[in-house]
N, C-alpha and C positions, 0 to 999 in steps of 0.2 A: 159196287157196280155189277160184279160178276154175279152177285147174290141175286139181283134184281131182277137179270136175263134169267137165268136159272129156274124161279122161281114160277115164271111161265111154261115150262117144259118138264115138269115131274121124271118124266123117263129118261130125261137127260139127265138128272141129279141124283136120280137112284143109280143110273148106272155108275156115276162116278163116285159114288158113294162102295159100289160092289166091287169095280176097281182097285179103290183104295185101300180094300179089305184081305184083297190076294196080294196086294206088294207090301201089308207086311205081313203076309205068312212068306213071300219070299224074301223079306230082310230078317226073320226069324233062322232060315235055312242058312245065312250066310252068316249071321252071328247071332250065337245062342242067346236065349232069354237071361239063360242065369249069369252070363259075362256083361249082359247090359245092366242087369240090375246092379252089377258087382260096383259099376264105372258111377252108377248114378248115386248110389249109396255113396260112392265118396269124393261127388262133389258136392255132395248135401252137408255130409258130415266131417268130411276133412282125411277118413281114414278109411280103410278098406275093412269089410265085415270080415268077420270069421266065425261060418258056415259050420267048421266044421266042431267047437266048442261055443256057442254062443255064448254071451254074457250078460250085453245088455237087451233092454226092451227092443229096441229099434234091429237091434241082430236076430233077435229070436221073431218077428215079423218076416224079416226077410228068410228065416228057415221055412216058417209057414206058407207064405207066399211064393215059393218052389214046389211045393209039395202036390204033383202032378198027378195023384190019385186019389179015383175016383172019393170022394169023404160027405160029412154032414155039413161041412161048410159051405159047398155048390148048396146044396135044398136050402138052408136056411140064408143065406143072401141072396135067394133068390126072391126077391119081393113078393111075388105070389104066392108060392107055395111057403113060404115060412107062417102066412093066415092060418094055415090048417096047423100046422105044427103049436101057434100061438091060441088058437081057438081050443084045441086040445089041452094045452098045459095050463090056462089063465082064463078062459070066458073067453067068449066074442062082444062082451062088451067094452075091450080094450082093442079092439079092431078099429081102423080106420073107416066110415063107411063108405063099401063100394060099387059105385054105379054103375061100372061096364066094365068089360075085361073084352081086349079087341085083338086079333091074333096079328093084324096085318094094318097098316095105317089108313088104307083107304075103308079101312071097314066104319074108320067115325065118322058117327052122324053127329057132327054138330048140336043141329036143329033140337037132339033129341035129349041133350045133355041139359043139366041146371044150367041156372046162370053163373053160377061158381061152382069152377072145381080146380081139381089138381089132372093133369096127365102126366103119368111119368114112363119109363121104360121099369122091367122088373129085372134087366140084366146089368146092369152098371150102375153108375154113380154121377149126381148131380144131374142128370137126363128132366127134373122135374119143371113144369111149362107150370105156371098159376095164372089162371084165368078169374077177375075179379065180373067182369062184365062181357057173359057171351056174346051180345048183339053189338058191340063195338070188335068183336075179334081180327084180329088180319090172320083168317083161317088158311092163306095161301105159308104162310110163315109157319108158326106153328105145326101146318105138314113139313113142312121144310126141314125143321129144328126137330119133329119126332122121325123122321126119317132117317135120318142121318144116326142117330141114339139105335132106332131100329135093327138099323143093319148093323150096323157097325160091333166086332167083339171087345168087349171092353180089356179084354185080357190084353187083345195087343197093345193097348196104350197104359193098363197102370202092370202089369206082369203078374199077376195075383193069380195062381191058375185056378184057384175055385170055380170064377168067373167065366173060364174058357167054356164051359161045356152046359151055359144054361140058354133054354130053350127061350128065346124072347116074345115077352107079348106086353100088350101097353094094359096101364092102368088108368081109371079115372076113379079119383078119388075124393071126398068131400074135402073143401078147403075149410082146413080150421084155421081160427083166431081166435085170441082171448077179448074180452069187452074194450080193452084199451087198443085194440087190432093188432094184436103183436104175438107174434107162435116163439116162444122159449122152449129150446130145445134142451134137456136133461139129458145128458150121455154118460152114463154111471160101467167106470172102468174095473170088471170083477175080474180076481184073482182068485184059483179057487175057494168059490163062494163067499168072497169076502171082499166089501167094495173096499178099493184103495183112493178113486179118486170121481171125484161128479165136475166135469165139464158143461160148465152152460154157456152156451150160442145165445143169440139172437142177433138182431137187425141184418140178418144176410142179406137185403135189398141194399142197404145203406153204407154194408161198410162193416162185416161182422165185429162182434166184441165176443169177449169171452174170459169167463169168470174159472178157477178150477175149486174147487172144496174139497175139503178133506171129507169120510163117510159121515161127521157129526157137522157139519155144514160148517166148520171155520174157514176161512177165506186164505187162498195160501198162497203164495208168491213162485209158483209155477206157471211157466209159459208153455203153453201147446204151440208151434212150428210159428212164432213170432206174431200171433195175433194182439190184439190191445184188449186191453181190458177193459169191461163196461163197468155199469155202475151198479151197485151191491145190491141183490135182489136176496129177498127174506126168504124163510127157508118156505118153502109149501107145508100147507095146515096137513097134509095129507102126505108129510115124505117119511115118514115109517111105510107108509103102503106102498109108496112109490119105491122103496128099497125091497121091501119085500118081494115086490112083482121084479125088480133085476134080479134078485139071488134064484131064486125061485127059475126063471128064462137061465141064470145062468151054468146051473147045475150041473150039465153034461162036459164044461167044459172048464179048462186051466188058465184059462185066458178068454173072456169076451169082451167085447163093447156091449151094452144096450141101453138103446136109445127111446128116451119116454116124451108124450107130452104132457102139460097139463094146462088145459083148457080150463079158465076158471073153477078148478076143483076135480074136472073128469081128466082123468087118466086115459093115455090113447098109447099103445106100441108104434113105437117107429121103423126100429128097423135093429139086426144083428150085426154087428163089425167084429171080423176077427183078424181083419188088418188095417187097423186105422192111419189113415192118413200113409199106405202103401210102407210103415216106418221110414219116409221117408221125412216125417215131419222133426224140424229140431225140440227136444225135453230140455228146457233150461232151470235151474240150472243140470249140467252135466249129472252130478251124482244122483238126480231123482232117476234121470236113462238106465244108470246102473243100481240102482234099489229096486226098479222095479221088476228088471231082469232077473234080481234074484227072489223076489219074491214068487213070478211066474215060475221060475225051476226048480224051488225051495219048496212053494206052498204054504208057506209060513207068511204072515204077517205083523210080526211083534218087533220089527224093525223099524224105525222109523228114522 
């Protein structure tokens, strides 16, 4: 109901959106970020991190995700500018294609956009709108839903300080699907330079599923943070290249996510993760949390 009212008044929703954005920089000021994450890591996990010797995966996330100087991981989760970064290392023909880049929400034209696309924010997570059918849009919402992404710093709500200090602007993007209408997302987990694990997503409208693979596509009885498991998708004619294009993105670093798609055959970048799921997501079983931990601190991967 509040949504409703609201939604006739822009400048009343932005403000309270601007509002909500200083009370928590002053619930910041009253309790440290790093004591909230400390409390939330253990009612996720059952036990309190330790910061100061990490061990497992989900500990050494939470070291990164402190780490309050300035680094490559701001530029490159910043969904904009990681284009240039990815056009430089791989083609721009693994670029998503981009129809507008709008600094401010009232800047979209609607009118002038396809009839399908993507909008998303370039600063956070999940912020993404799919528009299947311009001319049916309920364009009053959608400002609604990008404004609120807009302003808002995503740092105060998952604690990742990468996050804190990028510059927001919206994206419209071309909406992909494969012929069967369905976007399978490939998120291939590299440890220096060597993939350990490939997470496949899909049906996030419906109810996500989710498969994990070993780097040789065998099917493994790991759980990312209690998702179900979908049904067994064949490996891509083309996942040599699809692996090559992670290791290759992954290089500069000891730990990344990178996220691919593939579009009946064409390959598209998704997106850089170097804190997936904030560590706060449950690895089950247990000992893969701590394998994987020492393979990030190791380097080594002949553990299994």
């Amino acid at each position: 109901m509040l949504k409703t009212v609201l939604l006739k008044f822009p400048s009343v929703y932005k403000l309270i959106f601007s509002l909500e954005k200083v009370l928590f920089r002053v619930k910041y000021i009253i309790k440290s970020p790093k004591s909230l994450r400390i409390r939330k890591y253990n009612e996720v996990h059952g036990y309190y991190p330790n910061l100061i010797e990490p061990r497992s995966f989900s500990e050494l996330i939470q070291v990164r995700s402190l780490d309050l100087a300035p680094n490559i991981y701001s530029e490159l989760t910043d969904k904009y500018k990681v284009r240039d970064w990815v056009l430089n290392r791989i083609g721009e023909e693994y670029l998503v294609p981009l129809y507008d880049v709008f600094k401010k929400p009232e800047d979209i034209d609607f009118e002038a956009l396809p009839k399908e696309f993507v909008l998303k924010c370039n600063h956070d997570s999940r912020s993404a709108i799919v528009c299947k059918n311009r001319d049916v849009l309920d364009k009053s919402d959608i400002l609604f839903k990008i404004t609120r992404s807009f302003i808002r710093n995503y740092y105060h709500h998952s604690l990742e300080a990468h996050y804190r200090h990028i510059k927001p602007v919206i994206l419209c993007e071309k909406l992909l699907s494969d012929s069967s209408g369905q976007l399978i997302d490939y998120k291939f987990h590299v440890f220096h330079k060597k993939i350990e694990l490939i997470q496949v997503d899909v049906d996030r409208s419906n109810g996500i599923k989710r498969n994990v693979y070993d780097e040789d596509w065998n099917s493994t009885d790991i759980s990312l943070n209690g998702v179900s498991k979908g049904q067994y998708f064949e490996r891509p004619s083309n996942f040599e290249l699809m692996k090559s294009i992670a290791i290759n993105l992954s290089d500069d670093f000891d730990y990344v996510r990178v996220d691919l798609y593939n579009v009946d055959g064409k390959i598209y970048f998704g997106e850089m993760t170097f804190t997936p799921g904030s560590g706060l997501s449950l690895i089950e079983p247990i000992s893969e949390n701590e394998r994987l931990g020492r393979l990030w601190k190791q380097g080594r991967s002949d553990e299994k």
